[in-house]
ZAMARGU-4260 file (C-alpha; in steps of 0.2 Angstrom, whole numbers, plus 5000, padded with zeros to 4 digits):
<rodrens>
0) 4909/4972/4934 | 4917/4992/4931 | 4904/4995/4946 | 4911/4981/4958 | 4929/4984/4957
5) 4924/5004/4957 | 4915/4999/4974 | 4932/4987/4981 | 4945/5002/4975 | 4933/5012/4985
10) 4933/5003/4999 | 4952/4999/4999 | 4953/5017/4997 | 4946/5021/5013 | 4956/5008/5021
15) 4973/5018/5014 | 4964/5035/5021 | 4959/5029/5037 | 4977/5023/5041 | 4968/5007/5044
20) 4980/4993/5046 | 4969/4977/5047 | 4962/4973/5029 | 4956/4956/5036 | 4945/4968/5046
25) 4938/4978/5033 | 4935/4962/5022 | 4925/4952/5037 | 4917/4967/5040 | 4910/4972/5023
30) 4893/4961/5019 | 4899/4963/4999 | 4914/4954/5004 | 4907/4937/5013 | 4914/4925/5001
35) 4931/4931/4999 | 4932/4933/5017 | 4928/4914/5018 | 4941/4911/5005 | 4953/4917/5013
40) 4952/4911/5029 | 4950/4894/5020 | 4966/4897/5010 | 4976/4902/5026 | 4977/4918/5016
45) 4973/4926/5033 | 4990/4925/5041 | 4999/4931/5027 | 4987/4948/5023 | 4987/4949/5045
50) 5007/4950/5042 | 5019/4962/5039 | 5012/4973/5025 | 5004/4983/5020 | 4996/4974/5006
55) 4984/4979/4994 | 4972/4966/4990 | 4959/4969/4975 | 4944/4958/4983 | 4931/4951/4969
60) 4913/4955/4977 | 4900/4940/4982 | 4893/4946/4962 | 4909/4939/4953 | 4908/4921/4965
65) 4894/4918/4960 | 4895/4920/4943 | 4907/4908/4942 | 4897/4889/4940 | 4895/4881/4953
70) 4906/4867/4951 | 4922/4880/4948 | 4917/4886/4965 | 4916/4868/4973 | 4933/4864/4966
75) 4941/4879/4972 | 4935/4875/4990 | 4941/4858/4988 | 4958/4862/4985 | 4968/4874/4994
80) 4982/4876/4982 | 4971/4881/4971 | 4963/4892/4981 | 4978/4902/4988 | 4986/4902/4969
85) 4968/4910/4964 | 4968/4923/4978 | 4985/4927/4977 | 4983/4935/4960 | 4972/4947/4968
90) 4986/4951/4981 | 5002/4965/4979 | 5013/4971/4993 | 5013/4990/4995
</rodrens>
């Protein structure tokens, strides 16, 4: 767990660094990343984090999903409320 947020501050980091202003792109673009990337397309998520920002966005790794059971998982994609509320917890400005 210390190892995979290690690897996403790491990675957002680099974001930050770089001057990089498209988190959605970094997100899509890193394979760890795949099922938050879905998520927040699903959620709509994508407009907000495409918007003004910048945004700091502290993105759970494919490892922590799928930890979760399987069901949990389910009803998150199931429900986009849910799913936004979820995400959004992982979201600050600045």
């Amino acid at each position: 767990m210390m190892r995979n947020l290690i690897f996403v501050i790491l990675i957002l980091s680099s974001v930050i660094s770089l001057g990089q202003e498209d988190i959605l792109k970094t997100i899509n673009e890193t394979e760890e990343l795949s099922i938050v990337a879905s998520y927040i397309q699903l959620s709509g998520l994508d407009q907000t984090l495409s918007g003004k920002g910048p945004f700091t966005f502290f993105a759970p790794t494919d490892d922590a999903f799928m930890k979760l059971p399987e069901l949990t998982r389910a009803n998150l994609i199931n429900d986009v409320v849910r799913l936004q509320r979820v995400l959004k917890y992982h979201i600050i400005q600045g």
